[in-house]
N, C-alpha and C positions, 0 to 999 in steps of 0.2 A: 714793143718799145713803150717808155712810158712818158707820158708828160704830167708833170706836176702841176697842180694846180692848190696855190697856197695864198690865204688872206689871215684876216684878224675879224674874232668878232665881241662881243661882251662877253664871250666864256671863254677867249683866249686864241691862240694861234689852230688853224684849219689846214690840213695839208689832206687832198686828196688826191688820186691818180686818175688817168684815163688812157685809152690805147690810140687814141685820133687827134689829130686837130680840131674837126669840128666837135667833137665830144666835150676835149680840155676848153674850148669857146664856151662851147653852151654853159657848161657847170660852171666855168668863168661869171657866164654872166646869170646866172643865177644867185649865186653869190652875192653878186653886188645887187641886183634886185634886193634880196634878204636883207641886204644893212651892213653886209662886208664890205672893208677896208681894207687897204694895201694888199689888193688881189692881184698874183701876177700867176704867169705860168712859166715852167722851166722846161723847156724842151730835152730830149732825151743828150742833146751835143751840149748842153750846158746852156744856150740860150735861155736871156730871160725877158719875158714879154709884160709890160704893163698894159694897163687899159688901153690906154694911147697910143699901141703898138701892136693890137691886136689887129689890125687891120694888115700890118706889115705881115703878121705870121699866118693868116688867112690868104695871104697874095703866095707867100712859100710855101704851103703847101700845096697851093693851085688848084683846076677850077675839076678836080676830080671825081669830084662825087662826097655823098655824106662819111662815107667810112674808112677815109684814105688817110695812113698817116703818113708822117715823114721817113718812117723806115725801108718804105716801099719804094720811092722816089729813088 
């Protein structure tokens, strides 16, 4: 499965993937480390997660382990 993970930076819109939750987090917040804006992630069911709500989608994926995504669930 894949989760999106999509921001803006001075060279334009960023759209990467990842196969985890904790994965699509980390790059999330690396991102925003880097100077990225309007970082969200799209889950593979269409959710979409902003900064402020990454907390929610770290509580649903649950407390698994680093490599678990939501398709396993």
């Amino acid at each position: 499965m894949k989760f999106l993970i999509t921001a803006q930076d001075t060279a334009g819109n960023v759209t990467l993937n990842r196969a985890s939750v904790p994965a699509a987090l980390k790059k999330a917040g690396e991102l925003i480390s880097d100077g990225c804006w309007n970082v969200e992630i799209v889950t593979p069911d269409g959710a979409t997660y902003n900064p402020g709500e990454f907390d929610q989608l770290r509580e649903r994926a649950g407390p698994a382990g680093p490599d678990i995504s939501l398709a396993t669930q």
